[in-house]
N, C-alpha and C positions, 0 to 999 in steps of 0.2 A: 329485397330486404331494405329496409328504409332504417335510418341511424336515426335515433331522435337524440339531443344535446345531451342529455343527461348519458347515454351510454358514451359520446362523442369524447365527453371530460373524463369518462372514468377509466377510456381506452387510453387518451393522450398522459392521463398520472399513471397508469403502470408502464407503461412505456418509457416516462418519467424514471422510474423507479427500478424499472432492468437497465438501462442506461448508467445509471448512478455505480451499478455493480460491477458493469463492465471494466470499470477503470478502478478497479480496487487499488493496485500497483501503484496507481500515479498517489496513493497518499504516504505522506513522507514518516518514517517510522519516530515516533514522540522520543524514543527513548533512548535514541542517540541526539536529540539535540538540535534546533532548528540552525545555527550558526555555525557552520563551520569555521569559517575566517575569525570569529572569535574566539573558539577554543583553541585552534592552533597557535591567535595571539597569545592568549592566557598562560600557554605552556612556552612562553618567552622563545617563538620562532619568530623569525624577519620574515618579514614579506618580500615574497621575488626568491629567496635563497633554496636550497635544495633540501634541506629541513621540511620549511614549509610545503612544500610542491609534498615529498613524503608525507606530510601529516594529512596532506588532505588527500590524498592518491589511498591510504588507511581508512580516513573515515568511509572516503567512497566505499570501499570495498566492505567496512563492518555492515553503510550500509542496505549494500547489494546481498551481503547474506544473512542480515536478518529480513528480509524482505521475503528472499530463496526459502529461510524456515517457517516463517508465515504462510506462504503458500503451499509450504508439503502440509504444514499440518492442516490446512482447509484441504486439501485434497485428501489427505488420510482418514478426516472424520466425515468427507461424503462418501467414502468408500466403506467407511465403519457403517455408516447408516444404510448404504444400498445392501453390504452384504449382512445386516441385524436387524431387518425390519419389524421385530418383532421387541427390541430392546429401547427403552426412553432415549 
């Protein structure tokens, strides 16, 4: 079986393109907010103090579980689709 370039590029962008999916996870969720260290300033914590350390030991955690509900619900709607395949 001989590759001619044209199929060569259109292997290496989907390849491309499951790649990209695999790392869904590593994107940080928009809607708590790309800075931490300035929200915790904002809400008039010191830095270094046990406040602080709290505020952001919090965010971590809002967020690891909005990350945790993202994932259920991408798994719940390909299980919705494997077991509906007859539903849009």
């Amino acid at each position: 079986m001989r590759l001619t370039s044209t199929s060569l590029i259109a292997l290496t962008l989907a390849a491309t393109l499951l790649s990209a999916c695999a790392r869904r996870t590593d994107v940080p969720i928009s809607s708590l907010g790309d800075d931490d260290d300035a929200i915790c300033r904002a809400n008039g914590v010191a830095v270094g103090s046990t406040e602080y350390a709290a505020c952001r030991k919090d965010r971590d955690v809002q967020r690891s579980n909005a990350i945790n509900r993202a994932d259920r619900a991408q798994r719940n709607l390909g299980e919705y689709m494997l077991n509906n395949p007859n539903r849009p």
